[in-house]
C-alpha positions, 0 to 999 in steps of 0.5 A: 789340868795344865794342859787345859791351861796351856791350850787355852792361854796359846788359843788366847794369844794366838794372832791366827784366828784359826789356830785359836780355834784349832787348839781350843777344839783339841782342848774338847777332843781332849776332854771328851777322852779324859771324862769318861776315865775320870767318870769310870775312876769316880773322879767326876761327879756321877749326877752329870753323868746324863749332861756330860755328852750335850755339854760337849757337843754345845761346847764344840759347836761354839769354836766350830762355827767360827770356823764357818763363814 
């Protein structure tokens, strides 16, 4: 958890638009590695098991497009 909280304060006060994005992107690919052992451990709630694949995609696709211009 406290590197979720790292990545994002250094995405926050990162001057380089970019690395903001880059580092909140390998937040996601981070969590989209941690969720399922979580999910599998019981750790996570199992009712958001069907959102949890749109959830990421929608929370990616956010960052990403600032990349696009």
């Amino acid at each position: 958890m406290l590197w979720f909280l790292a990545l994002g304060a250094a995405a926050l006060f990162s001057p380089w638009m970019p690395a903001s994005v880059i580092l909140l992107l390998a937040g996601y690919g981070t969590m989209a590695v941690l969720d399922p052992i979580a999910a599998r451990r019981r750790e996570a709630p199992r009712d958001f098991r069907r959102l949890r694949s749109p959830q990421r995609l929608l929370l990616a696709a956010g960052p990403a497009s600032l990349l696009v211009r």
